[in-house]
Structure formats: structure tokens, C-alpha cells
C-alpha positions as CSV (number, residue, x, y, z in Angstrom):
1,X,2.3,32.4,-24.6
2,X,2.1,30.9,-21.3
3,X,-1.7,32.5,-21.0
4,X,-2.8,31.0,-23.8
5,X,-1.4,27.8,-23.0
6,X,-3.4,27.4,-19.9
7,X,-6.5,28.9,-21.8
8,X,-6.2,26.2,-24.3
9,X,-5.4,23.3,-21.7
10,X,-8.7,24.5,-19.4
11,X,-11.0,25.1,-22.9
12,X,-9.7,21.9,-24.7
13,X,-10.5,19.5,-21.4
14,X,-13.8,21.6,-20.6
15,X,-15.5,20.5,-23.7
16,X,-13.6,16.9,-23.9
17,X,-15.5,16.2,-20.8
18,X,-18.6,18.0,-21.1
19,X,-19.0,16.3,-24.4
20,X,-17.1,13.0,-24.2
21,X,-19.8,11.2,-25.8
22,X,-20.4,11.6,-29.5
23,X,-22.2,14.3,-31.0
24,X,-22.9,16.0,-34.5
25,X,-22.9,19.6,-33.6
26,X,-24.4,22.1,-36.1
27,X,-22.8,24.7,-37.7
28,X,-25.5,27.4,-38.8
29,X,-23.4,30.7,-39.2
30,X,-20.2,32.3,-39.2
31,X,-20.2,32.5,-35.1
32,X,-20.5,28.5,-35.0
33,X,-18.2,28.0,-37.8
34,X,-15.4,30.1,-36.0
35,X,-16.6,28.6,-32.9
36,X,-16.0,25.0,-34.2
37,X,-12.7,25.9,-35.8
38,X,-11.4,27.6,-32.5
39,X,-12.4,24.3,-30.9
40,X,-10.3,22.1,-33.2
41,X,-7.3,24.5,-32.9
42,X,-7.1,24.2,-29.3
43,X,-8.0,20.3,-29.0
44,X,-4.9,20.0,-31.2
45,X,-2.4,22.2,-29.3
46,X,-3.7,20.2,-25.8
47,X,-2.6,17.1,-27.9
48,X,0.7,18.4,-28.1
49,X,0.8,19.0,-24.4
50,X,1.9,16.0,-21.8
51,X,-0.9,16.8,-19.4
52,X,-3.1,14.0,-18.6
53,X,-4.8,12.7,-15.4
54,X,-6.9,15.6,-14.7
55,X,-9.0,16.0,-11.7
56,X,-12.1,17.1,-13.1
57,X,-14.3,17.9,-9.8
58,X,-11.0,20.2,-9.4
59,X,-10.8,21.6,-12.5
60,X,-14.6,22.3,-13.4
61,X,-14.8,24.5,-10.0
62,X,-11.4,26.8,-11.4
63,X,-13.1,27.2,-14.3
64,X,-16.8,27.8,-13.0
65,X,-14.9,30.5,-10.7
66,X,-13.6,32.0,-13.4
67,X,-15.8,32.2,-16.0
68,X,-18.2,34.0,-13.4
69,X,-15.1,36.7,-12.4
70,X,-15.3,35.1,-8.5
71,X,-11.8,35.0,-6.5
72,X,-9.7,31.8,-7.0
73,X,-7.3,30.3,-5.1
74,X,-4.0,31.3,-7.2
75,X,-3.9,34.0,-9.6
76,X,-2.8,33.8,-13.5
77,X,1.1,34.0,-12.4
78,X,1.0,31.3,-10.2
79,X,-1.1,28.9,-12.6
80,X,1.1,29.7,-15.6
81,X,4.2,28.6,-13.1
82,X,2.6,25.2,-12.4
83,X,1.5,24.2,-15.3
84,X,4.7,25.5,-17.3
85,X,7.0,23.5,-14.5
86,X,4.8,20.6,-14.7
87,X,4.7,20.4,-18.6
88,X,9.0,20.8,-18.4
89,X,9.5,18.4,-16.1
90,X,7.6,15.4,-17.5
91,X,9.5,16.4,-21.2
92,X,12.7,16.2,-19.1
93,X,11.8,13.0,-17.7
94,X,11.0,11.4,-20.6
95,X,14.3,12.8,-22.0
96,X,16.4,11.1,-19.6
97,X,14.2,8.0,-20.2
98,X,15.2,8.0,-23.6
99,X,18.8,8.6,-23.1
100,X,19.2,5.5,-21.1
101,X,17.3,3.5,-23.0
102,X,19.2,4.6,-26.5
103,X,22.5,4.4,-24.3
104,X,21.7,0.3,-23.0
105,X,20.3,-0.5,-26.4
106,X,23.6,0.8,-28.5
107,X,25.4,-0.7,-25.8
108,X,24.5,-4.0,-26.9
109,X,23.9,-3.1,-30.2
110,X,28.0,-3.4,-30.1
111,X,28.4,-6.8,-29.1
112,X,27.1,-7.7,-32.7
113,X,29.6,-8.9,-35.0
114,X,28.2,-7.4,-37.8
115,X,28.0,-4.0,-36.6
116,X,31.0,-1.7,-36.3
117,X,31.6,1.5,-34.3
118,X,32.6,5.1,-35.1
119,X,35.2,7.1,-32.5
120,X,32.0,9.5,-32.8
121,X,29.2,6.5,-31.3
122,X,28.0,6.0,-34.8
123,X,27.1,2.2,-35.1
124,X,26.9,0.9,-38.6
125,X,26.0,-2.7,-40.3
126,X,26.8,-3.2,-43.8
127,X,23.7,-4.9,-45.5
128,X,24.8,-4.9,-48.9
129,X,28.6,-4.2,-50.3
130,X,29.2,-2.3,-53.4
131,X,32.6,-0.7,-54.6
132,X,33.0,3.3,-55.9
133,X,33.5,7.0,-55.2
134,X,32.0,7.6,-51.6
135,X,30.6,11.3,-51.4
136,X,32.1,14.3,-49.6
137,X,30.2,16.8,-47.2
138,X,29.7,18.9,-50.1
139,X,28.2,16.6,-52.1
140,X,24.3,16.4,-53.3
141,X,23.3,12.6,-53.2
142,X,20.0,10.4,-54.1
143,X,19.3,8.0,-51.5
144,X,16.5,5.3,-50.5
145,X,15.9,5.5,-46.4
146,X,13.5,4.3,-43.9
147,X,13.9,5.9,-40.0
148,X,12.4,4.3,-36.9
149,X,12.4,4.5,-33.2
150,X,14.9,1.6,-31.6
151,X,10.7,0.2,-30.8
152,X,10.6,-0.1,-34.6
153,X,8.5,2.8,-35.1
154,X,8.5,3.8,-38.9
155,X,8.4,8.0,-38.4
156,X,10.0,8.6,-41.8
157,X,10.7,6.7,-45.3
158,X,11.3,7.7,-48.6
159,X,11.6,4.0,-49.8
160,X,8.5,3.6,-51.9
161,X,9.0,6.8,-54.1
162,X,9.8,6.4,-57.7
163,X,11.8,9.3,-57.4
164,X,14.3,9.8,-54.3
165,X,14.8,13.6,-52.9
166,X,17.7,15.0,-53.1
167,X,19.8,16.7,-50.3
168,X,23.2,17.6,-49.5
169,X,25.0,15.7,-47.0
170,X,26.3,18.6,-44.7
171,X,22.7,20.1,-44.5
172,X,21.8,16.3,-42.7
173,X,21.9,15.3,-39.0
174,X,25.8,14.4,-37.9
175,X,25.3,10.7,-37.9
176,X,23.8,10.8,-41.9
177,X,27.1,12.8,-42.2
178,X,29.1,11.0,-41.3
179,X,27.7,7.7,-42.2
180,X,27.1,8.9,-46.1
181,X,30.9,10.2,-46.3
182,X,31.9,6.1,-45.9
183,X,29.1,5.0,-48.2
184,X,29.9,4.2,-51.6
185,X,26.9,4.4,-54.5
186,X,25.0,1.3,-54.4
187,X,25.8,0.5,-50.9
188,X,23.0,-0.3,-48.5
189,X,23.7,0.4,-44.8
190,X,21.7,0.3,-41.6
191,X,22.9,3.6,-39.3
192,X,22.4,3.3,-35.1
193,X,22.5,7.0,-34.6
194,X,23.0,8.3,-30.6
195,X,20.3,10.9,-30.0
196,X,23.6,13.3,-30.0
197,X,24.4,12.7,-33.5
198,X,20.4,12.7,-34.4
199,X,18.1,15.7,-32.8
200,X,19.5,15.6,-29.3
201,X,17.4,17.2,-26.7
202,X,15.5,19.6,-29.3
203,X,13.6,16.2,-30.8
204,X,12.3,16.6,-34.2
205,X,8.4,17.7,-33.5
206,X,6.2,14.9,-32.4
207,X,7.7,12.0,-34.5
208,X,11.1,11.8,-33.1
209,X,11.1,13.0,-28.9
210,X,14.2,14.3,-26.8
211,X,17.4,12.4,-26.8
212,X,15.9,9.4,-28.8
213,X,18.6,6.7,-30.5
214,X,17.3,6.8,-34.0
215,X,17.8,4.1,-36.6
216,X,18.1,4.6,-40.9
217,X,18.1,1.8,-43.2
218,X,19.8,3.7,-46.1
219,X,20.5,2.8,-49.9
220,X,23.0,5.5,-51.7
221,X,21.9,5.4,-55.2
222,X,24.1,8.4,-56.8
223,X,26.4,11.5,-56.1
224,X,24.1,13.8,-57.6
225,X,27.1,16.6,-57.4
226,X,29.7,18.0,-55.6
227,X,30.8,21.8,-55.0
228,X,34.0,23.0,-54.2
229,X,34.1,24.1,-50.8
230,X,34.5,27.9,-50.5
């Protein structure tokens, strides 16, 4: 894995700079076709990478030497360690970044009259009241929702769908489970949700990153059902 991680990063910025200017390039057989498609596979997975600032006088020598089987300066091991320690660290930089920044914005997130805090972190503001039965963790509910970043970054929404999924609460993330268990139908509720009660350090693929404070605007429109808990 680590091999073809540094194969990708050295292909992927090879032919971003060697052909940084636009070009139609053209597909005549099966060995361009696979050729092309190779290309787009690894200029995606050294998207997902946090490597940026290349030097490329540096870079296009290590691959020159390489690509003609001469002697480099480190061998495979010690480039997989590098680039592997480098990728970690800037993702666990970030991930304190965001800590801090969800902790100082829930911090005065609190000083809001209208919002109200759990023993758990969980922030809540009650947008519109409503009066019923409130589901259980076993419960299978309908709800409207719209997530974003704490910069107001829409990553996920359901709102404009004629028909709302279904889920059950327990199979949520802890603040959506515990915020849904004091929702009753018809309610509309804004949750602050501390990266601990969201995705925590894992993140949730590119949309939602390492320890971010997350935020759902969420309408309960029905308790779909409830099982008995075994």
C-alpha cells in the first residue's frame, strides 16, 4: 500500500506538470484507453492526498533516476517512511486545528440564550416547538436535515426530497441520538454536535475531516416504528 502510494504521488505530479497546459489527448486503442484510465485513477487518489508544494527540479531528477534503474539517494523504505510520516502529520495537524476551533466556537455557541446544553456537549436551539411522543433508540423515524461545517459548508441535506429516508436512531452518530430521543414529531431543531459525538478523529471521507464540530438543522416528521429491544 505504501508502494503504490508513492507510485501514484510521483506518476500523478509527473504528468500534472509535464502537461499542465491543456490538451486533447487521443485515445486510438485499448493500450491508450487503459493508459488514460490508469491516469485518472491515480490523479484522483493524489487528490485525496495532503501533499502539495512540490519541488519539481527535485522531484523530476528521483524520477528520471528511476525510470532509467540509476542509484538514488534513499531506497523505497526510506521514501515510503517520508512520505507516509509527512502525509500523517499534516492530517494530525489539521485535526488538532479543528478540535480547537469546534471547541472555541461551541464555547461561545453557549453564551446564546437560545441554545441549551447537554451533560454530553450536545448544544441544541429549538426553532420550531411542537408537542407529542418523542422516539426511543429503537425507533425508525422520517426526518428533514441539512449538515454543514461550523464555516457553513452544506456537505449533506436531505431537505429538498419529496420523500425523506428512513433510518433508525441507534444506527446514527451519538449527537443525532441523543438529540432525536428529545425531539418530538413536528419539532424542528438545530444540533451543535462536538466532533466526539459526530465522526471524531476517523472523519467521514472527504466531506466531513478529523475532529470537525458538525452542525444539523433537523425537522422530525414521524416515528416510522419502534422495536422492542432484545
Amino acid at each position: 500500500m505504501k508502494k503504490y502510494l508513492l507510485i501514484v504521488i510521483c506518476t500523478a505530479t509527473f504528468f500534472n506538470t509535464a502537461f499542465s497546459q491543456e490538451k486533447k489527448v487521443p485515445l486510438k486503442d485499448m493500450r491508450d484507453s487503459l493508459s488514460y484510465s490508469i491516469g485518472i485513477s491515480m490523479g484522483e487518489s493524489l487528490l485525496r492526498t495532503d501533499i502539495d508544494n512540490i519541488n519539481q527540479a527535485v522531484f523530476f531528477e528521483a524520477l528520471r533516476q528511476k525510470i532509467n534503474n540509476e542509484e538514488t539517494l534513499w531506497d523505497m523504505s526510506k521514501a515510503d517512511s517520508l512520505l507516509v510520516g509527512y502525509i500523517m502529520g499534516k492530517r494530525q495537524a489539521k485535526a488538532e486545528e479543528n478540535k480547537a476551533k469546534g471547541e472555541a466556537f461551541l464555547a461561545e455557541n453557549a453564551k446564546r440564550d437560545e441554545v441549551y446544553t447537554t451533560p454530553s456537549g450536545l448544544q441544541y436551539e429549538m426553532l420550531k416547538m411542537a408537542e407529542g411522543p418523542r422516539p426511543s433508540l429503537y425507533s425508525t423515524v422520517k426526518c428533514l436535515y441539512r449538515g454543514t461545517t461550523i464555516d457553513g459548508e452544506v456537505f449533506d441535506e436531505n431537505w429538498n426530497r419529496e420523500n425523506p429516508i428512513e433510518f433508525k436512531v441507534m444506527d446514527m452518530i451519538d449527537g443525532w441520538v441523543e438529540g432525536l430521543q428529545m425531539m418530538p414529531i413536528g419539532a424542528k431543531w438545530k444540533l451543535y454536535i462536538p466532533s466526539d459525538l459526530a465522526y471524531g478523529e476517523r472523519g467521514a471521507g472527504r466531506a466531513v475531516g478529523a475532529n470537525e464540530t458538525l452542525i444539523f438543522e433537523i425537522e422530525l416528521l414521524e416515528i416510522v416504528s419502534t422495536d422492542k429491544p432484545e
